[in-house]
N, C-alpha and C positions, 0 to 999 in steps of 0.2 A: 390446278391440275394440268392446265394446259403448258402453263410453264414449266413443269416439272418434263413434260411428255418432248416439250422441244428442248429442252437441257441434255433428256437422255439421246436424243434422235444429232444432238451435236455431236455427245463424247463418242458416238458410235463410228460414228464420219469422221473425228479426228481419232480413234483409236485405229482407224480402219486407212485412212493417211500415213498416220506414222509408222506400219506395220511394212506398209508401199514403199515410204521410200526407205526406212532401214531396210527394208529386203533389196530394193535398185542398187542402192548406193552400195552395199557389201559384196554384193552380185558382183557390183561392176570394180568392185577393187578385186576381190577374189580372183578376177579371172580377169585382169587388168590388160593382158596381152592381145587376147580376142575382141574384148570391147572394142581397145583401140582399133585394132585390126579393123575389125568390121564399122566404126564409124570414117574412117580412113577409104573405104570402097564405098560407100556414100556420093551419089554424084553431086548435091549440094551439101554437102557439109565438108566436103577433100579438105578445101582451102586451112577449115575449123579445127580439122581434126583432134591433133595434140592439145590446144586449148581446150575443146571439150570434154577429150578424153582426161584432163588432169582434174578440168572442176568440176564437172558435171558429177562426180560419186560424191564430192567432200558439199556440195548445192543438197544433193537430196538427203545428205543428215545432217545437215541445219537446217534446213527444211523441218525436219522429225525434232531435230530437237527446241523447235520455235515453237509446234505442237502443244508440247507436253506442258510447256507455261501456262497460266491461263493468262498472267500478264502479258503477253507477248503474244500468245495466240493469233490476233488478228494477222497481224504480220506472216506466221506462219501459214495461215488458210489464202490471204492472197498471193503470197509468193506459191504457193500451193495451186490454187485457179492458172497463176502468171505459167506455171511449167506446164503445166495440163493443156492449158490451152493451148503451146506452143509444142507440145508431144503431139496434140491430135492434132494439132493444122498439119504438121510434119508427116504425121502417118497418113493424111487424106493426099497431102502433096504429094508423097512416094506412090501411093495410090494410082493417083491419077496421070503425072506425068514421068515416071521413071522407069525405064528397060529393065533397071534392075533392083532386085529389093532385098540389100543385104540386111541381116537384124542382126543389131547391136543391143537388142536386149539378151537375157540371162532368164535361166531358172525356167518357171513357170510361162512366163510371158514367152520364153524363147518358141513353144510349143505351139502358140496360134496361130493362123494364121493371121495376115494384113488385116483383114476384114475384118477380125473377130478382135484384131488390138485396136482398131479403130474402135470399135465397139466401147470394148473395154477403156479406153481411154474418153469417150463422148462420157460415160457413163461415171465415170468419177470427175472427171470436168463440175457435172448436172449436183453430184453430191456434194460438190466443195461449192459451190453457188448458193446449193440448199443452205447448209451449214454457214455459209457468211448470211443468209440473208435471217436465219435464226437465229444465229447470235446477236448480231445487231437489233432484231427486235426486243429480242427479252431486256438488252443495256436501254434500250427506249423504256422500255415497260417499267424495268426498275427505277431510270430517270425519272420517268411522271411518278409511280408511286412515292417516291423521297420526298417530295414537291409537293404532293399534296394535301 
């Protein structure tokens, strides 16, 4: 039962990822001119810009669709942690040391404020952590029951 209850508290986490970054990544092709634009007025990222604006859309659906494997999964929830982690350090960074805070996000996200993407970003960070550290256990659980 217990396994069952972390199986479903997984798919929920990766149904709930790939939802994210198909919605970023389309966002950010859709409306491909403002992204750039706005990662471009970015005081650390200027240099980045064009690079980030070309992969960062086509990163977050491989991303989604590394998801949707369960072979490949893992892959897809750390590179999932790896962006997360480096969204929210970025949004604490503009945070804390930048005069100016353009958003380069789209949609939904475009609507929070800083504080509340920070938020939002700590908080799916916490779930993709959950979810690797629940997946991994159950592949142990199954390991020792095969075994034994």
């Amino acid at each position: 039962m217990k396994e069952k209850m972390s199986n479903i508290v997984v798919e929920v986490i990766v149904c709930l990822l790939i939802l994210l970054w198909i919605y970023t990544g389309l966002n950010k092709i859709i409306d491909y001119s403002k992204f750039k634009f706005e990662v471009g007025r970015s005081p650390f990222l200027q240099n980045f810009a064009l690079f980030i604006a070309l992969t960062l859309p086509a990163w977050e659906l491989i991303m989604a669709v590394l998801l949707v494997f369960k072979r490949i999964r893992n892959i897809g929830l750390y590179a999932s942690l790896f962006m997360m982690t480096l969204f929210t350090g970025y949004v604490y960074i503009m945070l804390k040391y930048s005069y100016d805070l353009p958003c380069s996000c789209g949609g939904i996200i475009e609507k929070l404020t800083w504080e509340q993407h920070l938020a939002v970003n700590f908080g799916v960070t916490i779930l993709t952590i959950m979810a690797i550290f629940l997946q991994s256990s159950m592949v142990t659980h199954k390991k020792l029951a095969t075994h034994v």
